[in-house]
C-alpha positions as CSV (number, residue, x, y, z in Angstrom):
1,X,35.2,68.2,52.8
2,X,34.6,70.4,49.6
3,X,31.1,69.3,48.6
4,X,32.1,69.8,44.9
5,X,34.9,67.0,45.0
6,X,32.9,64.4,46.4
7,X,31.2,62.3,43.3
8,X,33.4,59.5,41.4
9,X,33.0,60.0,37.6
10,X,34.5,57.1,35.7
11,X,37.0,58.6,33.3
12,X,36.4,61.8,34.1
13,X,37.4,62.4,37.6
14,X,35.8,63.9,41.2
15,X,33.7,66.6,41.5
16,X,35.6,69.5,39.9
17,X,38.7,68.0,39.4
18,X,39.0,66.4,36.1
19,X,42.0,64.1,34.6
20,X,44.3,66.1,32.2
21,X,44.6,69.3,34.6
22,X,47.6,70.6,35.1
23,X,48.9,70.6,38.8
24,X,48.3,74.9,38.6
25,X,44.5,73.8,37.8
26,X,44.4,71.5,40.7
27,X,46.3,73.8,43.2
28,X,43.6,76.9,42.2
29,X,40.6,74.9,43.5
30,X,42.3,72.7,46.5
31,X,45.2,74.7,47.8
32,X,48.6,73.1,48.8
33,X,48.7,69.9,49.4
34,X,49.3,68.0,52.5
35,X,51.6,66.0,51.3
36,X,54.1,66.1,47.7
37,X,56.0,62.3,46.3
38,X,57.7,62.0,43.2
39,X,58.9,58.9,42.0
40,X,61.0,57.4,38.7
41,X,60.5,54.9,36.7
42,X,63.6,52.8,36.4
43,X,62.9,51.6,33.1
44,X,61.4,54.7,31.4
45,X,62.5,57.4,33.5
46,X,59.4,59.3,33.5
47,X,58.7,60.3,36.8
48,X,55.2,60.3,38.7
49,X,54.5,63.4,41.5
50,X,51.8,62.4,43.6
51,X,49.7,65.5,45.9
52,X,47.6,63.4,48.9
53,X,45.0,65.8,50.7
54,X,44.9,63.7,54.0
55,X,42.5,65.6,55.3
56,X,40.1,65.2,51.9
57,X,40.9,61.4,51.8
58,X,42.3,61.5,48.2
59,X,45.3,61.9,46.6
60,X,46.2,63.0,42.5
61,X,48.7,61.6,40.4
62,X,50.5,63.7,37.5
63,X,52.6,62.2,35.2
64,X,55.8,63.8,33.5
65,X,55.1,61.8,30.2
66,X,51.6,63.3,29.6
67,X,53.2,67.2,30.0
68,X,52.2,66.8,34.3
69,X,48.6,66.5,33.5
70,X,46.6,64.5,35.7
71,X,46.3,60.7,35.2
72,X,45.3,59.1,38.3
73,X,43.5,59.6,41.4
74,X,43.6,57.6,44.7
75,X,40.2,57.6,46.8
76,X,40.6,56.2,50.6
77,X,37.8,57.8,52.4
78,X,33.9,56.9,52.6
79,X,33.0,60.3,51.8
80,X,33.0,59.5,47.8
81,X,30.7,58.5,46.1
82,X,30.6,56.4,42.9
83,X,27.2,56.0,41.2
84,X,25.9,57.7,44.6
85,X,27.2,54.9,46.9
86,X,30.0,55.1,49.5
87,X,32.3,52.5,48.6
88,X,35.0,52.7,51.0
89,X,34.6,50.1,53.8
90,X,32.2,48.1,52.4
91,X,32.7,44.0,52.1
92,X,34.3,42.4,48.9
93,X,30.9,40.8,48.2
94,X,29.1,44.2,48.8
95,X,31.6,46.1,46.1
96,X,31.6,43.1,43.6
97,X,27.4,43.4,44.0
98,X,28.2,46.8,43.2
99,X,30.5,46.5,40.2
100,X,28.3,43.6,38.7
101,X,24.8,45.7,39.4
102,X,26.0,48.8,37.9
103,X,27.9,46.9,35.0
104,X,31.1,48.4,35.1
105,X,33.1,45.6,33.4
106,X,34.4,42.7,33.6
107,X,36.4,41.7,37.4
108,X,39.6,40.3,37.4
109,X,40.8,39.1,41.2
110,X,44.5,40.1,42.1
111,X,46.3,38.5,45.6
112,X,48.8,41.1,46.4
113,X,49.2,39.6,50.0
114,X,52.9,39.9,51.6
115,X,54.5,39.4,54.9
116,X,53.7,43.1,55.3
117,X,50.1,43.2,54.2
118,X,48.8,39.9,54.8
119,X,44.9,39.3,53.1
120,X,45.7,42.8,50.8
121,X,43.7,42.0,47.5
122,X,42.8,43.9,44.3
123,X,39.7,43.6,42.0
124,X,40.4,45.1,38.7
125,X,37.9,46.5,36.2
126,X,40.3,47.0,33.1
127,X,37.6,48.4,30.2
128,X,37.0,51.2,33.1
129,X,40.6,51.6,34.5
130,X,38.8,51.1,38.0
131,X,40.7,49.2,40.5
132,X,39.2,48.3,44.2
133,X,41.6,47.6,46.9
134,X,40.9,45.3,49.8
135,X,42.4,44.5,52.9
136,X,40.9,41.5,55.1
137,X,38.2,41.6,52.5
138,X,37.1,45.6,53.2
139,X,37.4,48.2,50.6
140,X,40.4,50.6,51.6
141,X,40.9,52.2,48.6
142,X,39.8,53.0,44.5
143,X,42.6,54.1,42.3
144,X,40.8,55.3,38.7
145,X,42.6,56.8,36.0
146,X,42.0,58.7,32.6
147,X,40.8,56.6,30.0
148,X,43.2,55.7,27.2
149,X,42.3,54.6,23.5
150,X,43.7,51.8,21.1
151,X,46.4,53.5,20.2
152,X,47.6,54.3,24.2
153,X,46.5,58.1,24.0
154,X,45.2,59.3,26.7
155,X,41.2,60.6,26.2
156,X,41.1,63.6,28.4
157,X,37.5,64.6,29.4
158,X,36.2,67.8,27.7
């Protein structure tokens, strides 16, 4: 793994890739992806290309209405750290510990459980656009985005 991608920053985004790069910007420090998804919104028709490194455990989002810049990324691998702790795999009692010792806002509990994903569960921590998936109660993956102001513009770290 890149040693410099590995830390979580809250708004800001992992090691040296921060939300608001352009997908040129991203491509210059990790290369070609190992994977490439775009998908539409029906209602808006902005559409949403996602790059997944498999191999890093993480995956970035760019989306068409913010000029491609980089809004989200997707963390599925223990190797990140947030605040210095691996996350990933951890209990739901061990990550809300976590999220309640480090005070990263306020937890809101999601059941997103289906016939195809049975026990699949999401803590959300709006005021930090932080969300914790679990499935059968372990942490499988953190989805964190930019941070956005009152008026819905996007605050792109410096």
């Amino acid at each position: 793994m890149n040693k410099n991608l590995n830390s979580i920053q809250i708004g800001i985004g992992v090691g040296d890739i921060k939300f608001g790069m352009f997908r040129k910007e991203v491509f210059a420090i990790l290369g070609e992806p190992s994977e490439k998804e775009i998908e539409k919104d029906f209602d808006t028709g902005d559409a949403v290309e996602t790059w997944d490194y498999e191999n890093e455990g993480v995956s970035f989002s760019f989306d068409e209405e913010e000029d491609w810049r980089l809004e989200t990324i997707t963390i599925n691998s223990s190797n990140f750290e947030l605040n210095g702790v691996g996350l990933i795999g951890k209990n739901i009692e061990e990550v809300q510990d976590f999220i309640e010792k480090n005070k990263l806002g306020e937890m809101e509990f999601e059941d997103y459980s289906s016939p195809e994903l049975p026990n699949h569960e999401l803590i959300d921590v709006d005021e930090a656009n932080l969300f914790f998936w679990f499935t059968n109660e372990i942490l499988t993956e953190i989805q964190f985005g930019v941070q956005w102001d009152f008026d819905d513009n996007a605050k792109w770290p410096k």
